[in-house]
C-alpha positions in Angstrom: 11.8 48.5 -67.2 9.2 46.1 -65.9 7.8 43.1 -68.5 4.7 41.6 -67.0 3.9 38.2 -69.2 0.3 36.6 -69.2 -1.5 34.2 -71.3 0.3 30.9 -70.1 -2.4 27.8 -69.3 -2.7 24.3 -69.3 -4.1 22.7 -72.9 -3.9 19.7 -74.9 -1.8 18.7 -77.7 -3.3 20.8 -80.9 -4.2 23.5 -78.9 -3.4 27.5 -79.4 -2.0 29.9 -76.7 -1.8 33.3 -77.2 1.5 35.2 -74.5 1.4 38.3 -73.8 4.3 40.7 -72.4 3.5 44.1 -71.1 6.1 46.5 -70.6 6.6 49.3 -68.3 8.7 51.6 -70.6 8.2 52.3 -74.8 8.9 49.2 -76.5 9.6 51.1 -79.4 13.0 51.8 -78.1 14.1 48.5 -77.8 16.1 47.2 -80.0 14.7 43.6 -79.8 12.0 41.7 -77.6 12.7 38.3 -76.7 10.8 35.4 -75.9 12.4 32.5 -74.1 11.0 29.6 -72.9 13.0 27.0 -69.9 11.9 23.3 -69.7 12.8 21.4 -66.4 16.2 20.4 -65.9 17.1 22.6 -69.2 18.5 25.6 -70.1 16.6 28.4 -71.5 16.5 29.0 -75.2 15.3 31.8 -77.4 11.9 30.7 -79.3 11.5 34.3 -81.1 12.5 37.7 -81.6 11.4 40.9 -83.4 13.7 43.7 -83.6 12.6 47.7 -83.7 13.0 47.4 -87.3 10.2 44.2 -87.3 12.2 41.5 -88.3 11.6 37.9 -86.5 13.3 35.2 -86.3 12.5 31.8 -84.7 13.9 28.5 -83.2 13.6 25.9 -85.5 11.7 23.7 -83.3 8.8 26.2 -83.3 8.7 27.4 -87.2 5.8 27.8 -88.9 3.9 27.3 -85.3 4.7 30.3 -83.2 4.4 34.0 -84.2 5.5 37.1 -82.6 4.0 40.7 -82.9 4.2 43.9 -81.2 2.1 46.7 -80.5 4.0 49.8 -80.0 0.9 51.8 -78.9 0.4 49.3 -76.2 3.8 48.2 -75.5 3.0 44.6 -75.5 4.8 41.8 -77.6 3.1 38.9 -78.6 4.0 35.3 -78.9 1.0 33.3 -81.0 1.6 29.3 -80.2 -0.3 26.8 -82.7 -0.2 23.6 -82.7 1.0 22.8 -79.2 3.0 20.5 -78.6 4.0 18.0 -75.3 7.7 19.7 -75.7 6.5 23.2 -75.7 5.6 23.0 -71.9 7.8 24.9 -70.2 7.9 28.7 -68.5 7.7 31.3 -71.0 9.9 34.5 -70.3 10.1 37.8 -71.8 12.9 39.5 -72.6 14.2 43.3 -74.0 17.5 44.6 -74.8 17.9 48.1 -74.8 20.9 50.5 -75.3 20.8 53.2 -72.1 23.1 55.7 -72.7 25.8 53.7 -74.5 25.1 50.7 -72.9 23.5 47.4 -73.1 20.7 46.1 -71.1 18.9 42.8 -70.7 15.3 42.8 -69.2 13.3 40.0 -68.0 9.9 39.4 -67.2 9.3 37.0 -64.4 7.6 34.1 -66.8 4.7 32.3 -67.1 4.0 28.5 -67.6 3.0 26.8 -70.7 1.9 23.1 -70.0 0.8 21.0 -72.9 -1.0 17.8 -72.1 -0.8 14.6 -75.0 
């Protein structure tokens, strides 16, 4: 599986960004898409998932700001940013887990970066 994200830019604070993460494979098998995000010198935290089913679930620090969707007919995932903020900047990742044949698996796309000027 190949994820292929897009959408990252440089904007001010106040600004909207819309991700985008295309897949190689059916996302509709997944069990949940991922997005990530990795600040300098930090580690990298989970801002948002959806599972197959369609239930999200988001960081606290983005609430009410971010949103994620899917498109199954285009395999793509979705991460809507709001209300940028300085401490959003970072590199965005994707990320799918999948079950193959009993086991798990962790994909990952190769990020792109988010920079949000005050």
């Amino acid at each position: 599986v190949q994820l292929v994200e897009s959408g990252g830019g440089l904007v001010q604070a106040g600004d909207s960004l819309r991700l985008s993460c295309a897949s190689s494979e059916s996302i509709f098998s997944m069990n949940a898409m991922n997005w990530y995000r990795q600040a300098p010198g930090k580690q990298r935290d989970v801002v948002a998932t959806i599972t197959s089913r369609g239930s999200t679930n988001y960081a606290d620090s983005v609430k009410g700001r971010f949103t994620i969707s899917r498109d199954n007919a285009k395999n793509t995932v979705y991460l809507q940013m709001n209300g940028l903020r300085p401490e959003d900047t970072a590199v965005y990742y994707c990320n799918a887990e999948a079950i193959v044949r009993g086991l798990p698996y962790i994909y990952w796309g190769q990020g792109t970066q988010v920079t949000v000027s005050s």
